[in-house]
C-alpha positions in Angstrom: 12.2 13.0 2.0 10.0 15.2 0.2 7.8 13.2 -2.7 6.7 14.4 -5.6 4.8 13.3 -8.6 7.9 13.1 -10.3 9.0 10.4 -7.3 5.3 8.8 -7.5 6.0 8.0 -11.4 9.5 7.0 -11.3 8.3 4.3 -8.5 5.5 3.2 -10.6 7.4 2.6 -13.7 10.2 0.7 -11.4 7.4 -1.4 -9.5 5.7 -2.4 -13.3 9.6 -3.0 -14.4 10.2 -5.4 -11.4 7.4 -6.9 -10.7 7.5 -10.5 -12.2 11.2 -10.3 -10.0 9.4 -8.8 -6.8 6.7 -11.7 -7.2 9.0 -14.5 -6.7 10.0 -13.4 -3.2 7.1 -14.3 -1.4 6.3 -14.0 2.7 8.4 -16.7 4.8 7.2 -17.7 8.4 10.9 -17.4 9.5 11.8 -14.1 8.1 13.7 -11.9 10.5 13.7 -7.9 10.8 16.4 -6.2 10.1 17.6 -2.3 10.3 19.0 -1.2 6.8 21.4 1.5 7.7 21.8 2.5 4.0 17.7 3.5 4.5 17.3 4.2 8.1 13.9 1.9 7.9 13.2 -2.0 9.0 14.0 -4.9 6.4 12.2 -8.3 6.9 15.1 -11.2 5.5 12.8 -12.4 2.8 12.4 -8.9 0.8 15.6 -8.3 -1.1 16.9 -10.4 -4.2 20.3 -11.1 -3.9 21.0 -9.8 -6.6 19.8 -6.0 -7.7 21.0 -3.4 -10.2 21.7 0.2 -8.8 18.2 1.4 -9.9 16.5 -1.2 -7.8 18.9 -0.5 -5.0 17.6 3.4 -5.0 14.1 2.6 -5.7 14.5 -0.1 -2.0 15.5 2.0 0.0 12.9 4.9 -1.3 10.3 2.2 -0.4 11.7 0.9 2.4 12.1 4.5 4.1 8.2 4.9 3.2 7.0 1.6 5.1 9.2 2.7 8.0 7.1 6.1 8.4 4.0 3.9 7.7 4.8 1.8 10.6 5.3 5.2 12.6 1.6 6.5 10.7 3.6 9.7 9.4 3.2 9.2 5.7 1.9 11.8 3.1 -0.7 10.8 0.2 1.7 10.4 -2.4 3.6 7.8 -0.2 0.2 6.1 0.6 -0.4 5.8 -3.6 3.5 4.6 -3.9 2.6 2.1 -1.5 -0.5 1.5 -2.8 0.5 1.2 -6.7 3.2 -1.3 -5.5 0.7 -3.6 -3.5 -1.0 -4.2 -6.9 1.4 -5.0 -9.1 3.7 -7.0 -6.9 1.0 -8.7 -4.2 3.1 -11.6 -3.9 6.4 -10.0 -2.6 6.9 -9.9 0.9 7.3 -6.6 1.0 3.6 -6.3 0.7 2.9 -8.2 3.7 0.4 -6.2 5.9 1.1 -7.4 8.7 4.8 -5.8 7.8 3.0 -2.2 8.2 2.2 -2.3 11.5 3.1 -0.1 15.0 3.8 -3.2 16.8 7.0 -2.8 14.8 7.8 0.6 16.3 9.6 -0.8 18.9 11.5 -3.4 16.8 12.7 -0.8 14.2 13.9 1.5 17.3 16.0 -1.3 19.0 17.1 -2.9 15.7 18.4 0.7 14.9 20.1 1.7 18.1 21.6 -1.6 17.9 23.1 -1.0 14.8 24.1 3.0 16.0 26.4 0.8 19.0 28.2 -1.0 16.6 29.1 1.8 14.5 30.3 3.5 17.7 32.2 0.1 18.4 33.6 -0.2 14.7 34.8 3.6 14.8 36.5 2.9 18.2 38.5 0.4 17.0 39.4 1.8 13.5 39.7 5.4 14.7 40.4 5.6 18.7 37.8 8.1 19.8 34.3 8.6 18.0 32.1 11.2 17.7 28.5 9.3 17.2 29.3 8.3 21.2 28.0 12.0 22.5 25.2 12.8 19.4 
């Protein structure tokens, strides 16, 4: 995804807009990681509010697709103020977590996500007879 300052101001207006909502999903010991297909990037259980408009669905997965390449240390300065501008607005949400945006979680993003490629092989397979994500 390329960013531009256009994408570093439309997530800082979002972040100001839904930070009293981000706040109130704070960090929970028993959180599990997730692979969010939609986004190609790890999810922690705690993160998203049930409940979301389509804005806030657009503006997740942008973020969530930025912490991934943070995990992998691949992320370009206006990611890192993105990031950055979100941390101080909405410090409480577990999204924020540091410990979130860490390599260890290289490994755990790549099984999570080849997990999830088998069992759209699987699902196509049964729909469709043959698939073709089995030879890419």
């Amino acid at each position: 995804m390329q960013v531009t300052q256009d994408t570093v101001d439309f997530c800082k207006s979002l972040s100001k807009r839904y930070a009293l909502l981000l706040n109130q999903f704070p960090t929970k010991e028993n959180a599990l990681p997730m692979y969010h297909l939609m986004a190609d990037a790890i999810v922690w259980s705690d993160e998203l509010p049930a409940s979301t408009d389509s804005t806030f669905k657009r503006y997740f997965v942008v973020l969530l697709q930025m912490r991934t390449r943070a995990i992998f240390s691949s992320l370009d300065p206006l990611e890192m103020q993105i990031l950055a501008d979100i941390d101080l607005v909405a410090p409480d949400w577990a999204f924020c977590d540091k410990s979130r945006v860490d390599s260890k979680h290289q490994s755990a993003f790549l099984e999570l996500q080849e997990k999830s490629r088998m069992e759209l092989v699987e699902y196509q397979k049964r729909s469709y007879g043959t698939c073709k994500l089995e030879n890419s």
